[in-house]
C-alpha positions in Angstrom: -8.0 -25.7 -8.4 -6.3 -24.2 -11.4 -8.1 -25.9 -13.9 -9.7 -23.6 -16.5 -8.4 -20.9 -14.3 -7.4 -17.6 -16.8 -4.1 -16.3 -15.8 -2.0 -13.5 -16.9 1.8 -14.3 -16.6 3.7 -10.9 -16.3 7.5 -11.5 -17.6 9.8 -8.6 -16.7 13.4 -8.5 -17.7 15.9 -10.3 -15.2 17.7 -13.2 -15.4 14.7 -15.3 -13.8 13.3 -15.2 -16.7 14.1 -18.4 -18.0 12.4 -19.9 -15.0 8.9 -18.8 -17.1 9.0 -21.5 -19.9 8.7 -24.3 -16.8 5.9 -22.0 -14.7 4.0 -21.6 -18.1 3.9 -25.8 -18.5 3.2 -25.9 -15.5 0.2 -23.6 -15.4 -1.1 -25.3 -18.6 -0.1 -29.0 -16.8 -2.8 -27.5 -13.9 -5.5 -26.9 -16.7 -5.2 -23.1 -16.3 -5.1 -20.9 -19.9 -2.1 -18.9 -19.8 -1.3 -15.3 -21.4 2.0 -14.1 -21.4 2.6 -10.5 -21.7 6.4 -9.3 -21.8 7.8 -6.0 -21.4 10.6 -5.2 -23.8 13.6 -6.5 -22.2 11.9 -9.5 -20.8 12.6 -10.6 -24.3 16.6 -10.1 -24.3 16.3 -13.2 -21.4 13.5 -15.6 -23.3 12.4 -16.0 -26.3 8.5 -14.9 -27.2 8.1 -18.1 -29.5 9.0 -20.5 -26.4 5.9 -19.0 -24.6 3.6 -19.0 -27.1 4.5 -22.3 -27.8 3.9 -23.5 -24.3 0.8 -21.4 -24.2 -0.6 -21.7 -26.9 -1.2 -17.7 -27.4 0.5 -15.3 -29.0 2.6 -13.8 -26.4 1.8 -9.9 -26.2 4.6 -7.5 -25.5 3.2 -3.9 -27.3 0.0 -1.4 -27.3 -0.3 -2.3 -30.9 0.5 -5.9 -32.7 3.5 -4.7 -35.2 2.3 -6.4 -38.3 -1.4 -6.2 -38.2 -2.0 -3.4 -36.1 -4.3 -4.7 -34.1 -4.6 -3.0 -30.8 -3.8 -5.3 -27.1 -6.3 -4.2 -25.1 -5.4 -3.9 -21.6 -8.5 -3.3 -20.2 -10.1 -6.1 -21.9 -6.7 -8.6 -20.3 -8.0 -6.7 -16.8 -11.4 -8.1 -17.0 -10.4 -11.4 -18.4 -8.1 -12.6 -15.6 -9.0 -14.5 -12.6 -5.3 -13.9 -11.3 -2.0 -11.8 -12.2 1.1 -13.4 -11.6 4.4 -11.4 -12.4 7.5 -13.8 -12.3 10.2 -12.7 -12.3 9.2 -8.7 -11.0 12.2 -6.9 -11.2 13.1 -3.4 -8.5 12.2 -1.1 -12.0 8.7 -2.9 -12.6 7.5 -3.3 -8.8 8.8 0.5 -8.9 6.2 1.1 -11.6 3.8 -1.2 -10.1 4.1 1.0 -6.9 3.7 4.4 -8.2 1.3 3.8 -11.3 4.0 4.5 -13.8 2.1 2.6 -17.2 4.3 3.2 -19.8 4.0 -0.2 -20.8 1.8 -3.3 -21.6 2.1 -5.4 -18.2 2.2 -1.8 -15.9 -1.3 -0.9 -17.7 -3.0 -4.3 -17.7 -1.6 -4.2 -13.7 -3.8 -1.2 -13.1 -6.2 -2.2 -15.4 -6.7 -5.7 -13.0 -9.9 -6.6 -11.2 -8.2 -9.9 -9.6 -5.6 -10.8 -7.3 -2.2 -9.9 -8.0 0.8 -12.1 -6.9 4.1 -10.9 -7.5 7.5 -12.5 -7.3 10.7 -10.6 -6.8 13.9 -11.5 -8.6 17.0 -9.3 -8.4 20.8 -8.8 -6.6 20.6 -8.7 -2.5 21.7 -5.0 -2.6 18.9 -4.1 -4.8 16.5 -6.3 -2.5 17.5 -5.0 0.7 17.8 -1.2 -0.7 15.2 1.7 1.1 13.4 1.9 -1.8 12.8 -1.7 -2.6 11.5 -2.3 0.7 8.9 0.7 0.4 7.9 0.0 -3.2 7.2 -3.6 -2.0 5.2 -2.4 1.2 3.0 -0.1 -0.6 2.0 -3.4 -3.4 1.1 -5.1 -0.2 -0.7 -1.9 1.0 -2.6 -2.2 -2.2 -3.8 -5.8 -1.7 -0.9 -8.0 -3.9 0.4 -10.9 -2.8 4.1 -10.8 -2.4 5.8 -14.1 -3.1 9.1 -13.9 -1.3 11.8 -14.5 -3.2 14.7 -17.1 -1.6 18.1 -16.9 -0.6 21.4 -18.6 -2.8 23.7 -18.0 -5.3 22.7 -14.7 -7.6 23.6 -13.6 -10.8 26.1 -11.6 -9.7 27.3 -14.4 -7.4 26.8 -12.9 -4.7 24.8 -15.0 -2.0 21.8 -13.9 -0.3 17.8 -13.1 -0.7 16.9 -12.5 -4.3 16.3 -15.7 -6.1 13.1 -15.8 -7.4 11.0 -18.9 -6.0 10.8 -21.5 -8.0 8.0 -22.3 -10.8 6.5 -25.4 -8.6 5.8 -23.1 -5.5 4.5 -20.5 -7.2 2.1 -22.6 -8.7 1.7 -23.8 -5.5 0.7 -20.6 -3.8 -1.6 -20.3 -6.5 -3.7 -23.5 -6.3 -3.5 -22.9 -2.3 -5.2 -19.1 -3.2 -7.9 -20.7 -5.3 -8.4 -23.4 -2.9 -9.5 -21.5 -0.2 -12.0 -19.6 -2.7 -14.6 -17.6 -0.1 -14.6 -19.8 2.8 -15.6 -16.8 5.4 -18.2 -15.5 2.8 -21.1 -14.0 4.5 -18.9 -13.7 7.9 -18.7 -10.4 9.7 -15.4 -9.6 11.0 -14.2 -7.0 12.9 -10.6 -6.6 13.8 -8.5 -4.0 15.2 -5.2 -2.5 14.3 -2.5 -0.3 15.1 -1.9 1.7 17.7 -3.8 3.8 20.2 -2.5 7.8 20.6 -3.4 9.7 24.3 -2.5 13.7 24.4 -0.5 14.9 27.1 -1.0 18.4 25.4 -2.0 19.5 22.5 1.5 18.4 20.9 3.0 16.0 23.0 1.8 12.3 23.5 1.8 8.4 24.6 1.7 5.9 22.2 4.0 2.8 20.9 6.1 1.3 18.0 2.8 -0.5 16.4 2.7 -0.3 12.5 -0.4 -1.8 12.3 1.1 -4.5 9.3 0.2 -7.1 11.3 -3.5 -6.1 11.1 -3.7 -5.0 7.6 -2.8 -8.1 6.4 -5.1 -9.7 8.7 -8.4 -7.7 7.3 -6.7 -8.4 3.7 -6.5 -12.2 4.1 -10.1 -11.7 5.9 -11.5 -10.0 3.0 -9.8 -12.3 0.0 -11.6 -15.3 1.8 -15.1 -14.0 1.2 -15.5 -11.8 4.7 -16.7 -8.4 5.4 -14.5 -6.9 7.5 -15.0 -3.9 9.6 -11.1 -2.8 10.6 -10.8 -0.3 13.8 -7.1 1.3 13.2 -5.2 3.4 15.1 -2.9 6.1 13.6 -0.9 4.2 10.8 0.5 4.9 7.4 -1.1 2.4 5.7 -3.9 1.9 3.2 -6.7 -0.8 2.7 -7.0 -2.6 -0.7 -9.7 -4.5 -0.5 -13.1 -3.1 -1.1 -14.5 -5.5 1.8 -13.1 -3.9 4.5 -14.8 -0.9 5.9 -12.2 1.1 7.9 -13.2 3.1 11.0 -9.9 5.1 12.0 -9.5 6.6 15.4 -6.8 7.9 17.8 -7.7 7.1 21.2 -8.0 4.1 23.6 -11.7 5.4 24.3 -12.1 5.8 20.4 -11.4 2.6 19.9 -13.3 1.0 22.6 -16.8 2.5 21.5 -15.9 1.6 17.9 -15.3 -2.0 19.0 -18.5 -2.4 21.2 -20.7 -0.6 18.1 -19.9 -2.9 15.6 -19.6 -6.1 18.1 -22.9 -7.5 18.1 -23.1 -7.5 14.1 -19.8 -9.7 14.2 -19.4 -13.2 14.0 -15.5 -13.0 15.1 -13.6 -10.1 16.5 -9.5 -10.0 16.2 -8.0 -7.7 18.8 -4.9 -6.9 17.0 -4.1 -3.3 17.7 -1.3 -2.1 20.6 -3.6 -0.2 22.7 -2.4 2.1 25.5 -3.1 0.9 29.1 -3.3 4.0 30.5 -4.0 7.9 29.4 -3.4 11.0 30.7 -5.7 12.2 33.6 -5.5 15.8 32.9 -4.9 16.5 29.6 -3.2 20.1 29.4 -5.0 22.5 26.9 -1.8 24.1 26.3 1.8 23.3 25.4 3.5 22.3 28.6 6.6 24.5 29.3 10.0 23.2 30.0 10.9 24.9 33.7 14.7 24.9 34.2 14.7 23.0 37.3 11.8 20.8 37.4 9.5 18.3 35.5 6.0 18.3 35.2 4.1 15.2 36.7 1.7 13.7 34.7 -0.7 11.6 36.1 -2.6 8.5 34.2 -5.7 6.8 34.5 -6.3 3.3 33.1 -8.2 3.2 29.7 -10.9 0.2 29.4 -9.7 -3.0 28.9 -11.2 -3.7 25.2 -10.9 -7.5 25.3 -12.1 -8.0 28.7 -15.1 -5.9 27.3 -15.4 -8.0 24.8 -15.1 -11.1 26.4 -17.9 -10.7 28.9 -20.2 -9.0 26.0 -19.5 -12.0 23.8 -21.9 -14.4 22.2 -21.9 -18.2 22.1 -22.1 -18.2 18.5 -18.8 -15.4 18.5 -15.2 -16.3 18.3 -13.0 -13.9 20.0 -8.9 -13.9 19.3 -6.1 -11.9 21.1 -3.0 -11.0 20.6 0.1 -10.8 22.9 3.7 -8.9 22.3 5.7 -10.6 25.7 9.2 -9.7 26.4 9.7 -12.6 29.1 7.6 -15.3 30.6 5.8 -15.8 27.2 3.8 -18.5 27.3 2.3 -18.3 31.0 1.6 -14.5 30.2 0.0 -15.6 26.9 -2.2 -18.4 28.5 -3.0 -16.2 31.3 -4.5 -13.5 28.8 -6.3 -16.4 27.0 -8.3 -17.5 30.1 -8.8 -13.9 31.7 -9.8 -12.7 28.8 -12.7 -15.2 27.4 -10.6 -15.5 24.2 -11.2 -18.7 21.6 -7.6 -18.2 20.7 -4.4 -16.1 21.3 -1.7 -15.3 19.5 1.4 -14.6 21.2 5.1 -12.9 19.4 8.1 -12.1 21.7 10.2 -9.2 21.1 13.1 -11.6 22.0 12.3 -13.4 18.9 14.1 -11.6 15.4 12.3 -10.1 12.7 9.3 -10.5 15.4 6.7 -7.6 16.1 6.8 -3.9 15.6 7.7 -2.5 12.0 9.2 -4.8 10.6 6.8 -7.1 7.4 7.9 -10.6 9.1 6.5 -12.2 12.2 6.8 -15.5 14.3 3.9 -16.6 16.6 2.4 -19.3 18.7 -1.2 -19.7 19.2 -2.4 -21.1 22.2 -6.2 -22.3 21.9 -8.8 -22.9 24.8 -9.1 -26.6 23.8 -5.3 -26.7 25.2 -3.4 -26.8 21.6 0.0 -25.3 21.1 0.6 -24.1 17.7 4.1 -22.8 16.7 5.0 -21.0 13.7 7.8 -20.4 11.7 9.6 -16.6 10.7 7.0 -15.7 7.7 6.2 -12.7 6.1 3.0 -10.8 7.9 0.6 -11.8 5.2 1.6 -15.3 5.4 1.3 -15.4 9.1 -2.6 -14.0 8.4 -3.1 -17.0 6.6 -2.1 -19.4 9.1 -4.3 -17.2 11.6 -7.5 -17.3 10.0 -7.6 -20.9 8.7 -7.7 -21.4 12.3 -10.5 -19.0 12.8 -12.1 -20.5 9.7 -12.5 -23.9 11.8 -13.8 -22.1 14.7 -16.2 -20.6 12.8 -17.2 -24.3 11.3 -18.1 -25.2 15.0 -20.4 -22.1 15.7 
């Protein structure tokens, strides 16, 4: 699926770099054209001439071409690519990357881009693991890029741990797995929640839960990549859509959400109930700050919100496929399989908090989907985005059967 495929190869300077002269072969092996663009100390790790060699184009590194003067346009790079890979993206370029800091030739052609952007961190376990890392890194996902993770082993500082950059053959792989999807859910509508739901106690206390909404985002994301339009209904979350296919509808309450759901229902041809919304709210919601007394607590009564799936469920049409999701602590799979059939779902997919790296904020997840024709699929720990994937090729054969 690479085959005359135009591909930018971003170089950036760690020690991973030398794994570039075999990804370049085998980008050109796959029939793609391939143009290399350096940052400066991408070339104190490989050579320019190896690339260009393996290329076969000039490898570009500067604004301006030293002895001809001719000007690299990055804008003209942004337009020409069908996808931006950046192998090996070191902590100082995906900090660029994350704040718009072009002050050179791969940052601006990055921002520049019209088409997907992979990018593949390299660097010590420290530096992967540090605060800053892990934010610059969520907001390129926030963005739309794909995040190749890098693997765990032996660094350069000999240190073990995550930080290796994945090898050339997978990252071709992911590539030629990207392209061979293409638009399979074009000209589906899909609406999916996300988040969490927010119900006022008083005007600045209130009940809620540990939802991120990541697990949703990446959802709509992978949804919108594949060709869908994708209507996302999100609850209060720090996050931001990348994708100009997905129409985002925020709200705060259960209720909110609810009659944003059943609005946009009957236009969709699959719905993905994603979002950690409250049971209950508060009966009597106090139109001023409630006062501590010394001796005694207030009681706060709650009433229960509407079931959103259960609406959608018995509003559903035959041609609709409708999928669920379930966060157990205990008795996992009978609770899951019970929410499957009491909830006229196609498909559910169930997480326990029991299992690590699992659920609320955090960018990894671990699921089984359990399927009203009886199938048990597991999964493995992936990162959110991956586990997207995985979800909606199984909505994707659904959809084949409506």
């Amino acid at each position: 699926m690479l085959k005359g495929k135009h591909i930018i190869l971003g170089i950036t300077g760690g020690i991973a770099a030398y794994k570039c002269a075999t990804l370049t072969r085998l980008l050109i092996k796959a029939g793609a054209e391939v143009q290399v663009i350096m940052t400066p100390n991408a070339k104190q790790f490989i050579q320019p001439l190896t690339l260009s060699t393996l290329s076969g184009k000039p490898v570009i590194s500067e604004f301006f071409t030293a002895n001809t003067g001719q000007w690299n346009s990055h804008v003209d790079l942004g337009l020409w690519a069908d996808a931006l890979i950046i192998a090996p993206a070191t902590a100082s370029t995906i900090g660029k990357m994350a704040h718009g800091v072009a002050d050179n030739m791969l940052v601006t052609t990055y921002l520049s881009a019209k088409a997907p952007v992979f990018v593949a961190p390299a660097m010590d376990l420290d530096m992967m693991r540090h605060p800053s890392t892990v934010r610059n890194l969520d907001l390129l996902r926030s963005y739309g890029n794909h995040i190749i993770e890098p693997t765990a082993g032996e660094l350069a500082s000999h240190l073990i741990g995550k930080g290796r950059m994945e090898e050339p053959e997978n990252i071709v792989k992911v590539l030629d797995d990207f392209f061979s999807q293409g638009e399979d859910l074009k000209g589906k509508q899909v609406l999916i929640t996300a988040g969490p739901t927010v119900e006022r106690i008083d005007p600045v206390r209130y009940i809620s839960n540990f939802s991120s909404g990541k697990m949703g985002f990446a959802l709509a994301e992978e949804c919108a990549s594949r060709g869908a339009q994708v209507t996302l209904v999100s609850g209060l979350v720090a996050l931001k859509t990348g994708h100009p296919s997905i129409h985002r509808i925020d709200v705060t309450t259960a209720l909110e959400m609810h009659d944003a759901v059943m609005q946009a229902l009957p236009q969709s041809d699959a719905v993905i109930l994603c979002a950690a919304v409250a049971d209950y709210r508060v009966e009597n919601v106090a139109d001023k700050k409630i006062k501590r007394e010394k001796d005694t607590a207030p009681v706060i009564r709650l009433t229960p919100n509407p079931d959103i799936a259960r609406a959608v469920g018995q509003a559903k049409r035959p041609n609709q496929v409708t999928v669920g999701f379930a966060l157990e602590t205990d008795n996992e799979n009978v609770n899951a399989q019970g929410k499957l059939e009491r909830k006229n779902l196609n498909f559910i997919v169930m997480n326990s908090l029991r299992d690590k790296n699992a659920g609320f904020q955090v960018d990894t997840n671990k699921v089984t989907i359990f399927t009203d024709k009886g199938e048990t699929l597991e999964g493995e720990c992936k990162s959110k985005r991956e586990v997207a994937h995985d979800i909606i090729d199984v909505l994707h054969k659904y959809l084949l059967q409506k």
